[in-house]
N, C-alpha and C positions, 0 to 999 in steps of 0.2 A: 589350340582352341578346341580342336576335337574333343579331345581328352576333359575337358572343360564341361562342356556341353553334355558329354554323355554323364558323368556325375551330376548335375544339375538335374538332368532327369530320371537320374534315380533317384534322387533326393526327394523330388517331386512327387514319386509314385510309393512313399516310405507313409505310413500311419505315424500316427504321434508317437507309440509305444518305441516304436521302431526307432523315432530320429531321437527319442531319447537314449535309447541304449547307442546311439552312434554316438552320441555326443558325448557320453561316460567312455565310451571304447577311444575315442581322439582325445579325450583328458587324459587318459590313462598311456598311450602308447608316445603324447609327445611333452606330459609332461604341462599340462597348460590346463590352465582352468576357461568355462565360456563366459562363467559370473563375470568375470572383471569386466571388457566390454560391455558388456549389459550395467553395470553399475557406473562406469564411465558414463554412458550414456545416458544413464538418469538421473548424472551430478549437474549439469546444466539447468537442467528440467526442476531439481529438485532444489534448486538455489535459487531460481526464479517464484518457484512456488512459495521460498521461507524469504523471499521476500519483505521490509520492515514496514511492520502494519500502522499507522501514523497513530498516537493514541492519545497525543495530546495539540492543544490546539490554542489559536492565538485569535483574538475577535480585533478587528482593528478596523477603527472609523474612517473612512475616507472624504465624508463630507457633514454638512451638520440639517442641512436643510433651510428651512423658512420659522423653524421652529426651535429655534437653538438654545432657549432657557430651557424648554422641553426636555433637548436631548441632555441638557445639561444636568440636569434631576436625573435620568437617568443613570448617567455616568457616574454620577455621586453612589446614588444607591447601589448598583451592581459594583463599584470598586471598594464603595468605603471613605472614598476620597476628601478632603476638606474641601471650601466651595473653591478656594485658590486654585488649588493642584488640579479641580476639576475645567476650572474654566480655563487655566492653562493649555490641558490637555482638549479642550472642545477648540478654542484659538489655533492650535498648532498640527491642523489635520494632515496627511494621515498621521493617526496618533493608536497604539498600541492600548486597549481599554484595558483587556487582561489576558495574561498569556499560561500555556501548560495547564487547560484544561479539557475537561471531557467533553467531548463533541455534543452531546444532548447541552452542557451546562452553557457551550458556545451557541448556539442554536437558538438557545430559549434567549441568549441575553441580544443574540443579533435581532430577534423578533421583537422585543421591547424598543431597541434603536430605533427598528425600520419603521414602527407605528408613529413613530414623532416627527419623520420624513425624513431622518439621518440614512446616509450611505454606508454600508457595512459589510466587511469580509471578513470570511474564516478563513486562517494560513494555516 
C-alpha cells in the first residue's frame, strides 16, 4: 500500500503536460491504450443519451362529457369519419381518435375534444 500511496502522490503533484506524457509513456511500455476505458465509460452515458425520442403519437378519448353530440362533430371532423363509425367510436370509450401523429397535430385535436367537455390523452 506504501507503494500505492506514494504514486498517487506523485501523480497528484504531475501538471497536465506531464500526466499526458505518462500516459503515452504507459501506452507504450505495456502495450495498452487509456481511450478504451474512457469510451467504455461513455457507452452507458451515450446510450442513454440516444435514447428513442417518441415522435409520433396517439389522441384517445377517454370519456365524452355532458356534451356528446359536440364531441361527436368533432370526432367526425378531425377523423373523417362517417356519423356511424363516429358514434361508434364516441359509445365505445376509451376509443383511439387518431394515431401516429405529430405531437402539435395531437395537441391541437386534444384542445378541440377538451372544449366540448370530452376527456382526452395523448400516448
Amino acid at each position: 500500500m506504501a507503494k500505492i500511496d506514494e504514486v498517487i502522490s506523485t501523480v497528484e503533484g504531475l501538471t497536465v503536460l506531464e500526466l499526458s506524457e505518462l500516459v503515452k509513456k504507459l501506452e507504450e511500455k505495456f502495450g495498452v491504450t487509456a481511450a478504451a476505458p474512457m469510451m467504455m465509460a461513455a457507452g452507458p452515458a451515450a446510450g442513454a443519451a440516444g435514447a428513442e425520442i417518441k415522435e409520433e403519437f396517439d389522441v384517445v378519448l377517454t370519456g365524452t362529457g355532458d356534451k356528446k353530440i359536440q364531441v361527436l362533430k368533432v370526432v367526425r371532423e378531425v377523423t373523417g369519419l362517417g356519423l356511424k363509425e363516429a358514434k361508434d367510436m364516441v359509445d365505445k370509450t376509451p376509443a383511439t381518435v387518431k394515431s401516429g401523429i405529430k405531437k402539435a397535430e395531437a395537441e391541437e385535436i386534444k384542445k378541440k375534444l377538451e372544449a366540448e367537455g370530452a376527456k382526452v390523452e395523448i400516448k
